[in-house]
mmCIF entry with sequence, helices, sheets and N, C-alpha, C, O atoms, coordinates in Angstrom:
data_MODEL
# 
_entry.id   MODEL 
# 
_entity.id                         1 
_entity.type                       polymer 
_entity.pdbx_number_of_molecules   1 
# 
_entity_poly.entity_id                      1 
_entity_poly.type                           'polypeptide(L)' 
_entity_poly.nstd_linkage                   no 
_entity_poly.nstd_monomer                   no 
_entity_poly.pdbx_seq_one_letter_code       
;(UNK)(UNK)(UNK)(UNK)(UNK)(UNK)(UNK)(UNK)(UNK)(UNK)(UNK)(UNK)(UNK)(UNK)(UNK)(UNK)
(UNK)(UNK)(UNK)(UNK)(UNK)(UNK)(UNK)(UNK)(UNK)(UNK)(UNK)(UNK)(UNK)(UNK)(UNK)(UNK)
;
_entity_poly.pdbx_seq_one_letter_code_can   XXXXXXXXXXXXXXXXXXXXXXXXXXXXXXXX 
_entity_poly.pdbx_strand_id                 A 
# 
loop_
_entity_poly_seq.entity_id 
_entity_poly_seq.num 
_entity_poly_seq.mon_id 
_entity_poly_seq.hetero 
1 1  UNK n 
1 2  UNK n 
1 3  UNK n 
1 4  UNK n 
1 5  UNK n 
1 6  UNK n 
1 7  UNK n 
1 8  UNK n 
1 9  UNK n 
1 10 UNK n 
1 11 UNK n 
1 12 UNK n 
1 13 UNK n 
1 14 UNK n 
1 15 UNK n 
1 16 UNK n 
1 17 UNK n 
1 18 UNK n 
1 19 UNK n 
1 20 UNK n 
1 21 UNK n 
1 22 UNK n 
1 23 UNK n 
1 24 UNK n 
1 25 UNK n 
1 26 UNK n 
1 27 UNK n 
1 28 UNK n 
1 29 UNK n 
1 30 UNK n 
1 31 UNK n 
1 32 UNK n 
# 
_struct_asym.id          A 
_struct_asym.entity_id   1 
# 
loop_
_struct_conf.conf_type_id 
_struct_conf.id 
_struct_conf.pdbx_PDB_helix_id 
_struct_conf.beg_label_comp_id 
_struct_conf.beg_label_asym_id 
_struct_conf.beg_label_seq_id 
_struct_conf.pdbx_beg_PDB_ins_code 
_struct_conf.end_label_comp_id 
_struct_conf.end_label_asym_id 
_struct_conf.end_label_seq_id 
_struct_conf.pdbx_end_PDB_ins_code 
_struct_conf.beg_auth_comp_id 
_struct_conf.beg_auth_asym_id 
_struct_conf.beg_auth_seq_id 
_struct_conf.end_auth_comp_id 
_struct_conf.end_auth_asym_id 
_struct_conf.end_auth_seq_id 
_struct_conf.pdbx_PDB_helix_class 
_struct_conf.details 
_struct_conf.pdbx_PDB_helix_length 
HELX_P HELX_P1 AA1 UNK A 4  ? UNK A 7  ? UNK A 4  UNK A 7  1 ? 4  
HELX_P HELX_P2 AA2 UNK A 13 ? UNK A 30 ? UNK A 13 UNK A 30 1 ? 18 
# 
_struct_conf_type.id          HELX_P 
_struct_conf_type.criteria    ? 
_struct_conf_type.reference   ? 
# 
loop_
_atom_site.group_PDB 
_atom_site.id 
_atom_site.type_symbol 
_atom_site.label_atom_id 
_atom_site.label_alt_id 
_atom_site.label_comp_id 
_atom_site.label_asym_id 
_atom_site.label_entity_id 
_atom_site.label_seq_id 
_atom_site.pdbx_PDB_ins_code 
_atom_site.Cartn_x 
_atom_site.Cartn_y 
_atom_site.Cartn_z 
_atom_site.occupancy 
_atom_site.B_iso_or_equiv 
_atom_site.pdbx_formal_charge 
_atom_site.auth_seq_id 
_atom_site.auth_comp_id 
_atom_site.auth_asym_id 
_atom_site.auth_atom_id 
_atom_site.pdbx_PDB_model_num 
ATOM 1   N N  . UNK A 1 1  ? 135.629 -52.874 -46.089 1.00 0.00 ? 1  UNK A N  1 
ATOM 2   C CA . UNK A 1 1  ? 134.490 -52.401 -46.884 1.00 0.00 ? 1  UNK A CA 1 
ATOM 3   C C  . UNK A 1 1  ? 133.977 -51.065 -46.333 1.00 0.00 ? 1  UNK A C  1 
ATOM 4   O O  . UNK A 1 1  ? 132.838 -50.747 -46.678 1.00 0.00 ? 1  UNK A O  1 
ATOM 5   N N  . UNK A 1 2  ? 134.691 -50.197 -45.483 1.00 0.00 ? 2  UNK A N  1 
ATOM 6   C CA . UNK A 1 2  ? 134.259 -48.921 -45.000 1.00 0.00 ? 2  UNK A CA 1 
ATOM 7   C C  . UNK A 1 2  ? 134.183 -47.945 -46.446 1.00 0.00 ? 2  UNK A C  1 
ATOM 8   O O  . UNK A 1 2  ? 133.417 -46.983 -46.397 1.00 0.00 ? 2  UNK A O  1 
ATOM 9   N N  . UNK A 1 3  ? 134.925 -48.167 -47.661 1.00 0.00 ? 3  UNK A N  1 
ATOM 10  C CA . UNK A 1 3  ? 134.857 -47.193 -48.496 1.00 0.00 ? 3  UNK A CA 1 
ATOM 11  C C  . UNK A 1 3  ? 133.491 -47.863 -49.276 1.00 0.00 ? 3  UNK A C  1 
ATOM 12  O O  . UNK A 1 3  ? 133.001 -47.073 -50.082 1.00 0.00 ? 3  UNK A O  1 
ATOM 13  N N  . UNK A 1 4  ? 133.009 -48.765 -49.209 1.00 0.00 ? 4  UNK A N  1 
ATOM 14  C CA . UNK A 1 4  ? 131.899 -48.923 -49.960 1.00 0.00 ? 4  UNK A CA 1 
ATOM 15  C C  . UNK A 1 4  ? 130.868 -48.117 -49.359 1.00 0.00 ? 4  UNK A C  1 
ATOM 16  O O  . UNK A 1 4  ? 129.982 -47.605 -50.044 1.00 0.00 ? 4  UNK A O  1 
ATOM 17  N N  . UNK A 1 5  ? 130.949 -47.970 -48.008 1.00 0.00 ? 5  UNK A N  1 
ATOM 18  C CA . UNK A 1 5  ? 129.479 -47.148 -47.019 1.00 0.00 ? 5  UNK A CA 1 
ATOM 19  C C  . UNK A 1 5  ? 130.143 -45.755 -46.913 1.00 0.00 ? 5  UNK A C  1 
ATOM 20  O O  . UNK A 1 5  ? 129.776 -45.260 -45.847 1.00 0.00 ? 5  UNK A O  1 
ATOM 21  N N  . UNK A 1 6  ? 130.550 -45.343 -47.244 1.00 0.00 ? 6  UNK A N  1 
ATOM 22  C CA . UNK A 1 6  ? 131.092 -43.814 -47.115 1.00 0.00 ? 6  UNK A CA 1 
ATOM 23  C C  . UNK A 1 6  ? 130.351 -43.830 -48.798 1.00 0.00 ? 6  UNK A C  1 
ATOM 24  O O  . UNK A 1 6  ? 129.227 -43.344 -48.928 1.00 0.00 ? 6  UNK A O  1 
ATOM 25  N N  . UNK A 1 7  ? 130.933 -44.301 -49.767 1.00 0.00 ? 7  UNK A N  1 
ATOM 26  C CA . UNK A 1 7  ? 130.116 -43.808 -50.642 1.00 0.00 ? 7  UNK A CA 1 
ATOM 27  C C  . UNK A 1 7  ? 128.964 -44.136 -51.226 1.00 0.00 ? 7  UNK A C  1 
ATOM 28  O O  . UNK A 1 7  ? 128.495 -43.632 -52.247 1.00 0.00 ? 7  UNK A O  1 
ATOM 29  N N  . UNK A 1 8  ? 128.397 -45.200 -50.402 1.00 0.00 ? 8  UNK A N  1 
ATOM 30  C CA . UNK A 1 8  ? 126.964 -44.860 -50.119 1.00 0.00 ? 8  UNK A CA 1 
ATOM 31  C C  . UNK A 1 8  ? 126.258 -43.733 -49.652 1.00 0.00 ? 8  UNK A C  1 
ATOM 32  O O  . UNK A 1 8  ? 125.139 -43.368 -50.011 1.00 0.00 ? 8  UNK A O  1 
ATOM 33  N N  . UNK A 1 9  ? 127.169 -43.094 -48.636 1.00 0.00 ? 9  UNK A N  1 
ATOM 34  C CA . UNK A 1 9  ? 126.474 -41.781 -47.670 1.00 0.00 ? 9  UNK A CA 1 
ATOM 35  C C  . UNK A 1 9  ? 126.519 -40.734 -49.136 1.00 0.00 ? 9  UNK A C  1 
ATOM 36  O O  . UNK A 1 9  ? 125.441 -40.155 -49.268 1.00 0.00 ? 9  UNK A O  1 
ATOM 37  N N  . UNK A 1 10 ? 127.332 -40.460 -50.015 1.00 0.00 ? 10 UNK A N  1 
ATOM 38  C CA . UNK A 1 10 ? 127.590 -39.900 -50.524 1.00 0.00 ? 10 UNK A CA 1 
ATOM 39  C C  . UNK A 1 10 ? 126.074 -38.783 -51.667 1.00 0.00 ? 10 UNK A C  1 
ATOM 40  O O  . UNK A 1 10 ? 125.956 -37.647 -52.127 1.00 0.00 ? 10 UNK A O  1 
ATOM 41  N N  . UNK A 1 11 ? 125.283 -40.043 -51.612 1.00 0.00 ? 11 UNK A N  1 
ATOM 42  C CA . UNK A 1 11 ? 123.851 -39.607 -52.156 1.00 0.00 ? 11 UNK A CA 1 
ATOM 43  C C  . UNK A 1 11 ? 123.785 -40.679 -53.765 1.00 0.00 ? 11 UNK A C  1 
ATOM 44  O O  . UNK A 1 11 ? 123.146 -40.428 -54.787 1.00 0.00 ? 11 UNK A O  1 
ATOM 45  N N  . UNK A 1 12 ? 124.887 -42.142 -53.417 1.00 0.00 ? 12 UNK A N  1 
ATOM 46  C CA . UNK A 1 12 ? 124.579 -43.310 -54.848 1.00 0.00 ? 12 UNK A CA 1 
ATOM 47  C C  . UNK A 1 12 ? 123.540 -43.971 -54.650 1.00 0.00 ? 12 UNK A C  1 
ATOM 48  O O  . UNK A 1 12 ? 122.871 -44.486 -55.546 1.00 0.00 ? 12 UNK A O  1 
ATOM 49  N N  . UNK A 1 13 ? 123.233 -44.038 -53.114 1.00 0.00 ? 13 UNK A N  1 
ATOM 50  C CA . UNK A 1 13 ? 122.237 -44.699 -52.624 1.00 0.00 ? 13 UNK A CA 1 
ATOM 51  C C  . UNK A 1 13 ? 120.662 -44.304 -52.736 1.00 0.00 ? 13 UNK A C  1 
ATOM 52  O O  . UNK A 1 13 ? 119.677 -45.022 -52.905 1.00 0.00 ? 13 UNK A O  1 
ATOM 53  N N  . UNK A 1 14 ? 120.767 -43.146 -52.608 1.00 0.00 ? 14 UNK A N  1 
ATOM 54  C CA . UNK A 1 14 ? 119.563 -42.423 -53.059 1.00 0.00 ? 14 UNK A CA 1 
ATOM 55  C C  . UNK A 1 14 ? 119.058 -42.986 -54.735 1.00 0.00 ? 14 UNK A C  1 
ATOM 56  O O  . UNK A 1 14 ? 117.891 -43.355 -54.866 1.00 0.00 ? 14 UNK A O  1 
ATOM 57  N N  . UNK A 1 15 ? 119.804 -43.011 -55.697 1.00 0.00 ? 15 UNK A N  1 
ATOM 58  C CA . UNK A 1 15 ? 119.268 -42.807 -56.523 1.00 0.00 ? 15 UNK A CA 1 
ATOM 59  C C  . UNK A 1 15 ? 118.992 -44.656 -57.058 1.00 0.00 ? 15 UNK A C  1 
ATOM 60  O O  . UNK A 1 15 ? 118.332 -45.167 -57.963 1.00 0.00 ? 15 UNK A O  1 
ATOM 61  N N  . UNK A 1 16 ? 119.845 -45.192 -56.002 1.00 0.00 ? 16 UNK A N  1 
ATOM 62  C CA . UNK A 1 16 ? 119.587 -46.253 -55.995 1.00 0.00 ? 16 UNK A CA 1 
ATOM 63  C C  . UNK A 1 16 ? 118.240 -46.763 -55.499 1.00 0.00 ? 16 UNK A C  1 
ATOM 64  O O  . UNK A 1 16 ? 117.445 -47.521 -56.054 1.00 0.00 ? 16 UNK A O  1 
ATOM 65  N N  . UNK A 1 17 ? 118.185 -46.199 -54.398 1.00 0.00 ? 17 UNK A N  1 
ATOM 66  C CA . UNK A 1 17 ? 116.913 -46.500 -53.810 1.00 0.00 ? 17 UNK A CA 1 
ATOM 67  C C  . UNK A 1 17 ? 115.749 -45.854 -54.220 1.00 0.00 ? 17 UNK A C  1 
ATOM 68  O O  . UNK A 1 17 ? 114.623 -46.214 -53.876 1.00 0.00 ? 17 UNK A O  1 
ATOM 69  N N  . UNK A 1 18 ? 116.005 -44.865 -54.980 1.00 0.00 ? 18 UNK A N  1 
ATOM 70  C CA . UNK A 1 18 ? 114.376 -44.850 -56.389 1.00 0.00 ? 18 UNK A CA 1 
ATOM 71  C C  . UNK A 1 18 ? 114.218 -45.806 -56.912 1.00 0.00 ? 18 UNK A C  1 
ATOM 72  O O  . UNK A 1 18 ? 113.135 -46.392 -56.888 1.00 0.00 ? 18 UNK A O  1 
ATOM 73  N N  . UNK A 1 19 ? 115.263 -46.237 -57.537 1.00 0.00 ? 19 UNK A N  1 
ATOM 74  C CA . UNK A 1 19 ? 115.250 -47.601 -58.703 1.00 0.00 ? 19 UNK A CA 1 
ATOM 75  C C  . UNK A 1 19 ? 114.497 -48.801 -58.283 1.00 0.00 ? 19 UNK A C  1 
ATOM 76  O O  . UNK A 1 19 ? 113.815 -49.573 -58.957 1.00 0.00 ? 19 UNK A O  1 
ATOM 77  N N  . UNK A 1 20 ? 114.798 -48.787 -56.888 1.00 0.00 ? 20 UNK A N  1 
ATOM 78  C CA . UNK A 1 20 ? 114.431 -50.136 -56.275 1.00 0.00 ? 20 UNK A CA 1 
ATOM 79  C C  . UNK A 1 20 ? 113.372 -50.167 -55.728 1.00 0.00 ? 20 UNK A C  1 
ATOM 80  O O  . UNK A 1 20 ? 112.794 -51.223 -55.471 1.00 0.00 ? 20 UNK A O  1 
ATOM 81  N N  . UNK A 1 21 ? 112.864 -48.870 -55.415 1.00 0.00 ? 21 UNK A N  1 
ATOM 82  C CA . UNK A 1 21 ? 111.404 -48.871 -54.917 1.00 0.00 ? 21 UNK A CA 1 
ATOM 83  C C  . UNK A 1 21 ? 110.723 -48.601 -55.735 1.00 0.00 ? 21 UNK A C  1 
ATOM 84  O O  . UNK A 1 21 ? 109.525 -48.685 -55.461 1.00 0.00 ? 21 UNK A O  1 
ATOM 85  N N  . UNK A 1 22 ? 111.103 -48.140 -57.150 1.00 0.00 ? 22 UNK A N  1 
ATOM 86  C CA . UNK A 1 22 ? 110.032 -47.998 -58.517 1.00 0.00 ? 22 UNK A CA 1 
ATOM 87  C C  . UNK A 1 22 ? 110.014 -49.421 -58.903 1.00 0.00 ? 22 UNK A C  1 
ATOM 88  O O  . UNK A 1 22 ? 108.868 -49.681 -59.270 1.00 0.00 ? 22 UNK A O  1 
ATOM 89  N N  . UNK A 1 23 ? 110.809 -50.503 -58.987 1.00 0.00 ? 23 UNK A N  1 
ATOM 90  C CA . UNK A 1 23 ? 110.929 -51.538 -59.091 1.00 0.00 ? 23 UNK A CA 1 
ATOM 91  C C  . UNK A 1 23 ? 109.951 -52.080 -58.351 1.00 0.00 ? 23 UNK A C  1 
ATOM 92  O O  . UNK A 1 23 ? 109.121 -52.703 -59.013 1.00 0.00 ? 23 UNK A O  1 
ATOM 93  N N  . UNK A 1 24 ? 109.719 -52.034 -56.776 1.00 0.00 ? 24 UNK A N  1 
ATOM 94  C CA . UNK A 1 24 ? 108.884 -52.631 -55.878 1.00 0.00 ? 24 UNK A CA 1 
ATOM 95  C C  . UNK A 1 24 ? 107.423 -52.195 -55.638 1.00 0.00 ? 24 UNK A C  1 
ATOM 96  O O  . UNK A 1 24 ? 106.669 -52.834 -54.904 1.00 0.00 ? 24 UNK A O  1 
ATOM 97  N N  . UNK A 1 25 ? 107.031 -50.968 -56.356 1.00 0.00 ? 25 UNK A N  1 
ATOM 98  C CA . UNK A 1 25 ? 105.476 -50.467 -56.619 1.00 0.00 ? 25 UNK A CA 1 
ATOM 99  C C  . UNK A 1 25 ? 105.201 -50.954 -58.087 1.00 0.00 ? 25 UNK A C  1 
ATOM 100 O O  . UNK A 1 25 ? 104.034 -51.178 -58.408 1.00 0.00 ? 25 UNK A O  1 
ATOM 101 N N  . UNK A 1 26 ? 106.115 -51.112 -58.904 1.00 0.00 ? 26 UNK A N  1 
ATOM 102 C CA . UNK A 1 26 ? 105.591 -51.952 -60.357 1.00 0.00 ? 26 UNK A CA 1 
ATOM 103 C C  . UNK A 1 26 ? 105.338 -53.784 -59.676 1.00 0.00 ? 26 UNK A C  1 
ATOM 104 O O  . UNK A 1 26 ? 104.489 -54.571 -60.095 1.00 0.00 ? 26 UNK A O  1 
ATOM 105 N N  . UNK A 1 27 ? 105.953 -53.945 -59.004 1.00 0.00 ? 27 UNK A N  1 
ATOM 106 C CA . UNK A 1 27 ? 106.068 -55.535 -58.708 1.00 0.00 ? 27 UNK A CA 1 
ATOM 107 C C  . UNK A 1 27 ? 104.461 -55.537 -57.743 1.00 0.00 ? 27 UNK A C  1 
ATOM 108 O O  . UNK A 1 27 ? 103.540 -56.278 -58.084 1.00 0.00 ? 27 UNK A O  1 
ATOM 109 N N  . UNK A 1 28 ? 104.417 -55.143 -57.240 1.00 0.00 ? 28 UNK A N  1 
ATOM 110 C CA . UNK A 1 28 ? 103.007 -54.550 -56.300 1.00 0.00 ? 28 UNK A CA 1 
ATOM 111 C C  . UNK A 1 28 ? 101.602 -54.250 -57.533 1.00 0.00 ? 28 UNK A C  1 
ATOM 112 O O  . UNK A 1 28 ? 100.439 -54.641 -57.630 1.00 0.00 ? 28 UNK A O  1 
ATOM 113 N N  . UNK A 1 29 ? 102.473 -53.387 -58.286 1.00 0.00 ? 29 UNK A N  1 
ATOM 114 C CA . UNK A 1 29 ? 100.836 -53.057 -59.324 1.00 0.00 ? 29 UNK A CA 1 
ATOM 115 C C  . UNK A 1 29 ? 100.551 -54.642 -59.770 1.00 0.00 ? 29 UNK A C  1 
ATOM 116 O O  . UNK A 1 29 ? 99.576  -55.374 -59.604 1.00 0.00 ? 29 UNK A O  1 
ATOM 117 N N  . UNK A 1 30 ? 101.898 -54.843 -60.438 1.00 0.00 ? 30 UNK A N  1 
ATOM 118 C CA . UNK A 1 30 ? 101.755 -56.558 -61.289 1.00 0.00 ? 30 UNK A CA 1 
ATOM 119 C C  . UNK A 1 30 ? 101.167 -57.525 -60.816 1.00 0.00 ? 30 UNK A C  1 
ATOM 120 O O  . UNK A 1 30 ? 100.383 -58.270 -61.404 1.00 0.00 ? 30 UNK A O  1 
ATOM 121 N N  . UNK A 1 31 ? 101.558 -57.573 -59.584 1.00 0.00 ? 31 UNK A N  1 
ATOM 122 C CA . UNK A 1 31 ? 100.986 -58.788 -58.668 1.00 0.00 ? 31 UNK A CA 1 
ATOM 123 C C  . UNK A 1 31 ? 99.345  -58.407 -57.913 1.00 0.00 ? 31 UNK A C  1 
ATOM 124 O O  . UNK A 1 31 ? 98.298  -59.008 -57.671 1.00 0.00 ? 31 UNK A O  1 
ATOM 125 N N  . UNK A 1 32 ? 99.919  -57.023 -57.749 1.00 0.00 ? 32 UNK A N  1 
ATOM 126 C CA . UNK A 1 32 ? 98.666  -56.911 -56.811 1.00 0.00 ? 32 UNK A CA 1 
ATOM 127 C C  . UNK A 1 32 ? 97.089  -57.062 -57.494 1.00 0.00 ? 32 UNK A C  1 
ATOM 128 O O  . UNK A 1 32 ? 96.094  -56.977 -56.775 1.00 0.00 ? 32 UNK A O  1 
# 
């Protein structure tokens, strides 16, 4: 699984990790 984390480094992760933290401040507004 080394080619899965190389193209993570690549910058998929980034845009992944907007998704998931816009995901986790809506889950925060909802709940909070």
């Amino acid at each position: 699984m080394r080619h899965l984390k190389a193209g993570n480094r690549l910058g998929v992760t980034t845009a992944h990790r907007r998704a998931m933290m816009r995901n986790m401040v809506t889950s925060i507004l909802e709940y909070g």
